[in-house]
N, C-alpha and C positions, 0 to 999 in steps of 0.2 A: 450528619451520618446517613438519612435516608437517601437525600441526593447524593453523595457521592456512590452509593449501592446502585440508586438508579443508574446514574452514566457507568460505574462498573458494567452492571446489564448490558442496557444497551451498547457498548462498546464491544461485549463478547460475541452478540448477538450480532454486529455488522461486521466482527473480520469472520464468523463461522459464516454467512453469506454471501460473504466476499471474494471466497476461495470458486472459481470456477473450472478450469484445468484441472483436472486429476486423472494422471496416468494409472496404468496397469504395472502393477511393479512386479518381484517372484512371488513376494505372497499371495496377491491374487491371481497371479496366472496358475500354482499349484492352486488356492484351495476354490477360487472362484473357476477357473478354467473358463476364463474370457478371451484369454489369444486364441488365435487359428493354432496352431499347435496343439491346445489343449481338447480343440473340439474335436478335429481328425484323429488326434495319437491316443488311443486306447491305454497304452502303457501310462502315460501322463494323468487320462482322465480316471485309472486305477489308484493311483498314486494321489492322488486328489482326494477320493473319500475316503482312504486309509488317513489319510492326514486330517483330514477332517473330523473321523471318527477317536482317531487319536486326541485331537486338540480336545474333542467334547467330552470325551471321558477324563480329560485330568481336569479341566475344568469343575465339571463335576464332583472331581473326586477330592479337589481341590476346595468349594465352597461348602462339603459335607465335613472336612475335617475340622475345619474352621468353624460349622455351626456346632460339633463335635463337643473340641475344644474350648467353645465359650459359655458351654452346658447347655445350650437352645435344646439339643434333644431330651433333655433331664424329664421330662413328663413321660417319655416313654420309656424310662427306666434305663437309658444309658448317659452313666455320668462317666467323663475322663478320670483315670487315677491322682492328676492335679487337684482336681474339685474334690475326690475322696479324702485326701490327705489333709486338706484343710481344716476339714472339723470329721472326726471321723465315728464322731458319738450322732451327726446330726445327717449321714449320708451310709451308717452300717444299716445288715439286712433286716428285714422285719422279723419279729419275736417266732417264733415257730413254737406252737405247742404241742410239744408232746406227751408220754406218762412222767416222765422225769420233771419235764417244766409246770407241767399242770400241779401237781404232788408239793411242786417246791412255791408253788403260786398257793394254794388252800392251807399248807401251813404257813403262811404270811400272811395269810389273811386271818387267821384263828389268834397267831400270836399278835397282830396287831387291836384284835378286839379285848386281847386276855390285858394286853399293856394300857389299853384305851379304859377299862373298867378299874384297874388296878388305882391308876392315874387320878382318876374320876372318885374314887376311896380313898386316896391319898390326901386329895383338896379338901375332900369333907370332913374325913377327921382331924387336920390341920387346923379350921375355922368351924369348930362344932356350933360356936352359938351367932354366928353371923347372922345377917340378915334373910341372905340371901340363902345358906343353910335351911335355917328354918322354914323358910317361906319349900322353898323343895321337900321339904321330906311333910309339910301341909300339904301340898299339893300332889304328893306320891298317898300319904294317906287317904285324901279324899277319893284318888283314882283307884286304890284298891277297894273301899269301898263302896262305888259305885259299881267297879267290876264285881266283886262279892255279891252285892244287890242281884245285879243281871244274873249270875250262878242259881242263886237260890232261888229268884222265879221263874229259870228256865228245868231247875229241878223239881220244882211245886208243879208246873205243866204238865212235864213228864210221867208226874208221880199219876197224876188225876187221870191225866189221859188215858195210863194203860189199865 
């Protein structure tokens, strides 16, 4: 496989080198203005950068639709309507908050803590003498506890200090 790549190569390589002759045909006499014609005739060598400016701008306009089209621009925020329509949950606009959205975002947040605690009550009175029950409401007692502790000798403090 490699040798035959290589002589592929090389064979390309010796007829593109091979070619010596080459004329001036209309293409290049418009856009190169290489004949005597093109150099003397004003009109011609006019006609020459119009075409020239012509050919580079669809060129142009040509390799941006294309990079367009295959989404290369998508980092700068312009995606084709083909690429939108593909997934359109994963190419819609960004969330915009306003009072209406913010409002509707904190009661979604309140109602998933009220279901989150609800849920969390529900487990526990389901398996009141579990292990794992028990071992939690030991361990909510000891921290109330502790917390109480901390209360009443930062009230003793208080008391004495003033």
């Amino acid at each position: 496989m490699v040798n035959g790549m290589r002589f592929f190569v090389f064979l390309l390589i010796f007829l593109f080198l091979s070619h010596k002759s080459v004329q001036a045909n209309a293409f290049t006499e418009i856009f190169g203005s290489e004949g005597a014609a093109g150099i003397n005739n004003p009109k011609i060598r006019s006609l020459s950068y119009a075409f020239q400016y012509l050919t580079l701008s669809g060129s142009i306009g040509y390799v941006g639709k294309q990079l367009f089209d295959s989404g290369f621009l998508s980092p700068l925020s312009l995606n084709p309507d083909s690429i939108n329509s593909l997934s359109p949950l994963g190419y819609k606009d960004f969330f915009k908050i306003n009072n209406h959205n913010a409002n509707n975002l904190a009661v979604k947040a309140s109602v998933d803590e009220i279901n989150l605690a609800n849920n969390l009550k529900n487990q526990l009175t389901k398996n009141k003498f579990s292990f794992k029950s028990i071992e939690f409401r030991n361990n909510t007692n000891f921290s109330k506890s502790i917390y109480n502790f901390e209360e009443r000798d930062q009230l003793i403090e208080r008391y004495i200090n003033d």
